[in-house]
NUBAMI-348320 format. One record per residue (C-alpha): chain; z, y, x. Coordinates in Angstrom, 2 decimals, always signed. Layout:
BEGIN
+-------+---------+---------+---------+
: kette :      pz :      py :      px :
+-------+---------+---------+---------+
:     A :       Z :       Y :       X :
...
+-------+---------+---------+---------+
***
This chain:
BEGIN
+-------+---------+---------+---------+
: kette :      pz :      py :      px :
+-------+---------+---------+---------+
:     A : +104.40 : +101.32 :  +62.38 :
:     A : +103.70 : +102.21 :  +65.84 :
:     A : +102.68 :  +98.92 :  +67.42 :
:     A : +102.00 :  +99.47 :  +71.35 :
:     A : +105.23 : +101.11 :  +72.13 :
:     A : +106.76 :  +97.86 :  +71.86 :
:     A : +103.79 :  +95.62 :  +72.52 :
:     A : +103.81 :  +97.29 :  +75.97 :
:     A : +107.61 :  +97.16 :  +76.40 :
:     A : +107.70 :  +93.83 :  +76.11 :
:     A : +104.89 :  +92.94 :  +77.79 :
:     A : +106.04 :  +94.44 :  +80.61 :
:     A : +109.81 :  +93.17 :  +80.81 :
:     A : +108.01 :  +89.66 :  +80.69 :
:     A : +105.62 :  +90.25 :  +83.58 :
:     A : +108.27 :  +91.92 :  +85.94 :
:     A : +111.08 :  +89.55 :  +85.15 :
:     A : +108.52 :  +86.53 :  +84.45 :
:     A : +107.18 :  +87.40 :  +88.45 :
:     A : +110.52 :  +87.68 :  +90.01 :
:     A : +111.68 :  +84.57 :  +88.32 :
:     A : +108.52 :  +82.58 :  +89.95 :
:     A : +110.22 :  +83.34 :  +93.36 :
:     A : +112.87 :  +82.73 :  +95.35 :
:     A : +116.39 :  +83.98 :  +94.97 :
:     A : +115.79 :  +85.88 :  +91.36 :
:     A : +119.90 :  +85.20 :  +90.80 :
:     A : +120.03 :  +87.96 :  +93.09 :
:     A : +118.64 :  +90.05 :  +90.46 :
:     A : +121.30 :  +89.30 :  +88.17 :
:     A : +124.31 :  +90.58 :  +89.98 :
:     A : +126.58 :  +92.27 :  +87.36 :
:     A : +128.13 :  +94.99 :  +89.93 :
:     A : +124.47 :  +96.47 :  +90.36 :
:     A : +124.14 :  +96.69 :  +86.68 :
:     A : +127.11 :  +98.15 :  +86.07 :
:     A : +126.33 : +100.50 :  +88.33 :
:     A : +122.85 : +101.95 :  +86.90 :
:     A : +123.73 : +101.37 :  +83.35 :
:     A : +127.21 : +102.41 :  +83.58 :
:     A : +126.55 : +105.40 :  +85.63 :
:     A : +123.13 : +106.23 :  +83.41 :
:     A : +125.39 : +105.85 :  +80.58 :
:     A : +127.95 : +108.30 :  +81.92 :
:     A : +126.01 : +111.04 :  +82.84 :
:     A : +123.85 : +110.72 :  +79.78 :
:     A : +127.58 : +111.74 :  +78.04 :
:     A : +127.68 : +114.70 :  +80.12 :
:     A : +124.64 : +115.85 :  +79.21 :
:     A : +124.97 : +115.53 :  +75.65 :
:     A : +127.34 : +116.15 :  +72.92 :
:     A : +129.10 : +113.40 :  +70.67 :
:     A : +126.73 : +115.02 :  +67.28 :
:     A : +123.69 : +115.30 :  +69.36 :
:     A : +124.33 : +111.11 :  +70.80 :
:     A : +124.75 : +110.13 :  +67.11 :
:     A : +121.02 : +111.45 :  +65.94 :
:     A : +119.70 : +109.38 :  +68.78 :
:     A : +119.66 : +105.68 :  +66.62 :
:     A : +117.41 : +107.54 :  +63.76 :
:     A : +115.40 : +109.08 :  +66.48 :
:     A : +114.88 : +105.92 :  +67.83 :
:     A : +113.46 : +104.17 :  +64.97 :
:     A : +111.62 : +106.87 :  +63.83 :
:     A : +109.75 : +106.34 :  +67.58 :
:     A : +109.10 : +103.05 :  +66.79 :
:     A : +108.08 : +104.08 :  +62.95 :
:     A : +106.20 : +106.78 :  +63.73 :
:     A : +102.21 : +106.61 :  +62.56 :
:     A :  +99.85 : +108.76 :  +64.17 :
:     A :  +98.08 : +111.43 :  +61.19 :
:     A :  +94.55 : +111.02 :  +59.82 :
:     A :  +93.39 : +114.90 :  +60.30 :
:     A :  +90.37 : +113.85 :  +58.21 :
:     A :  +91.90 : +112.44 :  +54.93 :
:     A :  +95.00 : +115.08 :  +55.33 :
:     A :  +91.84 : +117.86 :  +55.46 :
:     A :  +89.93 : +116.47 :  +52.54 :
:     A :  +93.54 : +116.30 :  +50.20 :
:     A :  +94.62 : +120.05 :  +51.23 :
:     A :  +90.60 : +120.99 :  +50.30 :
:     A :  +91.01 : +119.31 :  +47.12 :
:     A :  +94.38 : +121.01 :  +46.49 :
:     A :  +92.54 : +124.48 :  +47.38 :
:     A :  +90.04 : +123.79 :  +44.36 :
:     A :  +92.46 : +122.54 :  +42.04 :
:     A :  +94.36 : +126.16 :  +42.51 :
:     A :  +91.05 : +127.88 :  +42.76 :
:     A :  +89.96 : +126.56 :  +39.34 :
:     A :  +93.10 : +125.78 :  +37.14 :
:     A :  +95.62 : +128.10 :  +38.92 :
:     A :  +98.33 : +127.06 :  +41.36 :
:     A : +100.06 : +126.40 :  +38.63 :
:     A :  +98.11 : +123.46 :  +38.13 :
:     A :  +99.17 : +122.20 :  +41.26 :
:     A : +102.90 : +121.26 :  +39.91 :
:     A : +101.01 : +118.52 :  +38.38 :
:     A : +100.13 : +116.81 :  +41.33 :
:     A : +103.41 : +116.94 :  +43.40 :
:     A : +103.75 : +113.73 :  +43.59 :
:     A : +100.76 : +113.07 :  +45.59 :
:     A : +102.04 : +115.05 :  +48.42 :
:     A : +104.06 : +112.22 :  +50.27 :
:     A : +104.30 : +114.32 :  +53.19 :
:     A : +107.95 : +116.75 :  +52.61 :
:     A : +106.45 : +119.80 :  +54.19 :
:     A : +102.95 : +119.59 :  +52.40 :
:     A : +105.39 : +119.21 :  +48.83 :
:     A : +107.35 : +121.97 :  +50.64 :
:     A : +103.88 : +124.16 :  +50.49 :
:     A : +102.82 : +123.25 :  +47.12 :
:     A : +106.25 : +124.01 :  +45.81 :
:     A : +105.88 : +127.53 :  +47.13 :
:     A : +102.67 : +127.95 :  +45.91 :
:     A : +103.02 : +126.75 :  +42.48 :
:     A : +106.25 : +128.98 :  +42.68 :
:     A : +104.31 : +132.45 :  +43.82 :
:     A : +106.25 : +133.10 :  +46.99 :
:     A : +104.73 : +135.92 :  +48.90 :
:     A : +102.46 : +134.28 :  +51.73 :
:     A : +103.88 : +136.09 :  +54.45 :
:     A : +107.31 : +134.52 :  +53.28 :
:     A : +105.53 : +131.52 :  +52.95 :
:     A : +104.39 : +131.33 :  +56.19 :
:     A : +107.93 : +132.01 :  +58.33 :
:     A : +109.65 : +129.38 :  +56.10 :
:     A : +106.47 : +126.60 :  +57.18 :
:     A : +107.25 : +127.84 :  +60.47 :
:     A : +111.17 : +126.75 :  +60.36 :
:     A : +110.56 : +123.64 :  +58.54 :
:     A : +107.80 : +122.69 :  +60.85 :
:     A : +110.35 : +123.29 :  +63.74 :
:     A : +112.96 : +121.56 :  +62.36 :
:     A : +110.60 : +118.23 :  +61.92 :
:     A : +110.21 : +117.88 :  +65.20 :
:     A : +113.81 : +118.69 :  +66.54 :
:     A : +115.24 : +115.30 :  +66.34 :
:     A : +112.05 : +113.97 :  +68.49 :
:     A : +112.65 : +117.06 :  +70.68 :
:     A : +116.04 : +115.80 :  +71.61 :
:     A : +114.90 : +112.20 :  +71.74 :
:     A : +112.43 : +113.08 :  +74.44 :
:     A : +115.17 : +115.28 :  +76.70 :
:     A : +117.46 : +112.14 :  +76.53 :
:     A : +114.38 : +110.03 :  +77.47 :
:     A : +113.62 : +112.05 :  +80.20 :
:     A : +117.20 : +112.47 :  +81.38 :
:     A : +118.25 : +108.87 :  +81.54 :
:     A : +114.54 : +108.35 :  +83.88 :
:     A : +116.48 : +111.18 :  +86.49 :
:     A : +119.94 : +109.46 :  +86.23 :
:     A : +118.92 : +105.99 :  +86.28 :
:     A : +117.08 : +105.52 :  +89.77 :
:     A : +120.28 : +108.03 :  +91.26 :
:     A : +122.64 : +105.53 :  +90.13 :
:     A : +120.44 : +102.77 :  +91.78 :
:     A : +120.48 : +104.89 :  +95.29 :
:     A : +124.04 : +105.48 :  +94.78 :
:     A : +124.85 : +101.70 :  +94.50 :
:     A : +122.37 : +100.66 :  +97.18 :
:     A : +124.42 : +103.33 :  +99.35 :
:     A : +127.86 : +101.67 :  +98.46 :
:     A : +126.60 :  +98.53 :  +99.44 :
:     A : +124.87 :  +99.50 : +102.80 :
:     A : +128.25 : +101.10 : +103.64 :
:     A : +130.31 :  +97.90 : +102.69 :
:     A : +127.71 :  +96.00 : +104.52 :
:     A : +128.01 :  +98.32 : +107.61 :
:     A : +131.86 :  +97.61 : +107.85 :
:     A : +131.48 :  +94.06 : +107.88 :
:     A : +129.02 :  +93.35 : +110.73 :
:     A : +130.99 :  +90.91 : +112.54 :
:     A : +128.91 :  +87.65 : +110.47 :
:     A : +125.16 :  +88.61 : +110.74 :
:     A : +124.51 :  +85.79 : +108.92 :
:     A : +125.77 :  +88.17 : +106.19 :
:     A : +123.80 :  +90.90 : +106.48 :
:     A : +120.66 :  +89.67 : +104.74 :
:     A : +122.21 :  +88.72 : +101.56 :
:     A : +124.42 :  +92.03 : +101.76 :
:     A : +121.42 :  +93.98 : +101.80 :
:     A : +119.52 :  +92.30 :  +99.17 :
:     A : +122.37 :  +92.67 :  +97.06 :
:     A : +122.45 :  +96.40 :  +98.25 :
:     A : +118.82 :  +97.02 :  +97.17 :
:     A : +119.24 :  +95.52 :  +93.77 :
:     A : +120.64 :  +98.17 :  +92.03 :
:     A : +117.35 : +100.87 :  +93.56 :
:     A : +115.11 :  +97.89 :  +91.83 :
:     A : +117.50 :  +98.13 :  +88.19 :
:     A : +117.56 : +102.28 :  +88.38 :
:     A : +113.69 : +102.54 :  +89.48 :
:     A : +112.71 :  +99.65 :  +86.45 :
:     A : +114.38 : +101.68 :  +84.07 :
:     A : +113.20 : +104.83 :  +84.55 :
:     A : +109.23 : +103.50 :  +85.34 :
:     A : +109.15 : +100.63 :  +82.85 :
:     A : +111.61 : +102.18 :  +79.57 :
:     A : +112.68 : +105.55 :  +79.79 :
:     A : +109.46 : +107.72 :  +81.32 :
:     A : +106.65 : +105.53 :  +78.85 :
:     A : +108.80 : +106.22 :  +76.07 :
:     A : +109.12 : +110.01 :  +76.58 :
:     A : +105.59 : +110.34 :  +77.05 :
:     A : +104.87 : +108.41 :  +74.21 :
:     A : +107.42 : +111.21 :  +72.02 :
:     A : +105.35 : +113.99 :  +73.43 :
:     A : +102.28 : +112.60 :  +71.71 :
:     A : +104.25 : +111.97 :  +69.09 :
:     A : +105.43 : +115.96 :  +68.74 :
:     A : +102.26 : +117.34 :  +69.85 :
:     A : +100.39 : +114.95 :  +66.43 :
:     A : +103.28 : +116.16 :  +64.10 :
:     A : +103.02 : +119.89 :  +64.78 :
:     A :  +98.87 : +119.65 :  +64.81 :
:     A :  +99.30 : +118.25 :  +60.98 :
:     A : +101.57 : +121.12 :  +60.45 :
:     A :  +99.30 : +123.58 :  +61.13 :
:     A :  +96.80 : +121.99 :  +59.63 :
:     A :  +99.40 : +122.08 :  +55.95 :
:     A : +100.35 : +125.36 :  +57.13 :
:     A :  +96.47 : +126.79 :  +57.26 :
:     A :  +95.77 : +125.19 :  +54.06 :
:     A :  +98.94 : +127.02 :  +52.05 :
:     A :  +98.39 : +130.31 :  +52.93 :
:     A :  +94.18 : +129.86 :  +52.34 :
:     A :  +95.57 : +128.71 :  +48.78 :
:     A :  +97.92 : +131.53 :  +48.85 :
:     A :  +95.49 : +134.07 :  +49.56 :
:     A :  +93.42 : +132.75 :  +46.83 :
:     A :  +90.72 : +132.07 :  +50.00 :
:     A :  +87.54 : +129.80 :  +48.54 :
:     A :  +88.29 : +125.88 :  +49.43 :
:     A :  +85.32 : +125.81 :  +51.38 :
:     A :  +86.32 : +128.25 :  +53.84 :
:     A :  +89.69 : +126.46 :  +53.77 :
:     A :  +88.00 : +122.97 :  +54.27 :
:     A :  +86.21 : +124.28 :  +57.12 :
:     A :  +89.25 : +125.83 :  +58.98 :
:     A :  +91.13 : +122.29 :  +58.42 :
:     A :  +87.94 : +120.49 :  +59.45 :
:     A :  +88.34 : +121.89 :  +63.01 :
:     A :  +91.42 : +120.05 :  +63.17 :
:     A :  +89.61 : +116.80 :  +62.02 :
:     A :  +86.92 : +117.47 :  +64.47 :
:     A :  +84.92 : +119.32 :  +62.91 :
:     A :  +82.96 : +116.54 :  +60.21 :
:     A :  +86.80 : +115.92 :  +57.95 :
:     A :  +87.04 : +112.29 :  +59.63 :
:     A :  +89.71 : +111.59 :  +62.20 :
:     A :  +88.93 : +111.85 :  +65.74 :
:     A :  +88.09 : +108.46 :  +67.44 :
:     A :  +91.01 : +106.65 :  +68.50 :
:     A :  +93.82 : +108.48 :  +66.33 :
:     A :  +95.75 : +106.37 :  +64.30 :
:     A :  +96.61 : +105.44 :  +61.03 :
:     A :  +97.91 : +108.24 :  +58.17 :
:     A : +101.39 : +110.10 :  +58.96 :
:     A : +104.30 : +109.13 :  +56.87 :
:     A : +107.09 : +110.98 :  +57.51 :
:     A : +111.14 : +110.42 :  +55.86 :
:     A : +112.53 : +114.48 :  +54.67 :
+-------+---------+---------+---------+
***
């Protein structure tokens, strides 16, 4: 599980909120007109911008986000190399033997086809779809991400506008005006905490996300077609050891092995 998405998200909320509540007037915060407002208006425009069958992949994109483990190049290189041999010395029909070792859907996906004898350049434009088509749902995840970050401070400069004009009309008590405008300003805070604290973090965290998923399908992708080509595993470990940085371990700092759900 990917632990600092929400480690951070939390940590976060509690500092901001913890802060404001350590001063004066943080039931100012709470007014519900602001935060219908932001969310409200976020929420509308977010059903503009999308359709109902798009909306309804969201809750599986979401916890695959928080599900999501980052690949280990190094131990994904060192299974497709020993893969490579096993066709190089038994066959690749040897390989239907050890299906069940490929966890990952689109390395199974690759050993099907080569235990199967589909042509490699066939081979290669259906890896191509199905690597695609793994990272759609994340690909739509991150637009929505990115999306509600534009809508959400908009709606917070719409609703401080609303109330600066309802303060505006009511000048005659300028004992008023302060609390007006605080309550004015509120919903600029809500829209500009959403996008900076939620929505933008979490998109960039997707785009690492995509950009780790497609570099361990290339990798799987490499690998087939070297065993489809009958190429010798070393060359094949070397090409996949590029990935890994160049000595089959992971690169320093990259997570924990990819799982991934077909």
């Amino acid at each position: 599980m990917e632990k600092s998405s929400p480690v951070g998200l939390i940590a976060g909320i509690v500092l901001i909120f913890g802060a404001i509540a350590m001063g004066d007037g943080w039931l100012t915060f709470l007014d519900p007109i602001s935060a219908v407002l932001v969310f409200g208006g976020t929420a509308a425009a977010l059903l503009v911008s999308f359709t109902f069958d798009e909306l309804k992949r969201l809750p599986a994109a979401t916890k695959a986000f928080f599900g999501f483990e980052f690949p280990d190049y190094g131990a994904l290189a060192a299974q497709l190399s020993d893969f490579a041999r096993t066709a190089r010395r038994d066959g690749p029909l040897a390989l239907d033997a050890r299906l069940d070792e490929a966890t990952d859907p689109i390395l199974r996906a690759a050993l099907e086809m080569a235990v199967d004898g589909v042509a490699p350049a066939q081979a290669e434009k259906m890896l191509r779809t199905r690597s695609a088509e793994s990272t759609a749902d994340m690909s739509l995840y991150m637009r929505f991400l990115n999306k509600a970050a534009m809508y959400a401070p908009a709606f917070g400069m719409i609703g401080t506008l609303i109330g600066l004009i309802q303060m505006l009309q009511n000048l005659n008590d300028p004992s008023a005006i302060g609390p007006a405008m605080a309550v004015a300003m509120v919903t600029t805070f809500h829209g500009a905490f959403l996008a900076n604290m939620i929505f933008l973090p979490m998109a960039g965290k997707v785009q690492g996300q995509m950009s780790a998923l497609a570099k361990s399908n290339e990798m799987i992708r490499i690998g087939a077609l070297g065993i489809l080509h009958g190429e010798a595993p070393g060359v094949i470990a070397q090409q996949l050891q590029l990935f890994a940085g160049g000595d089959g371990k992971a690169a320093a700092g990259d997570p924990a092995p990819l799982r991934r759900v077909a």
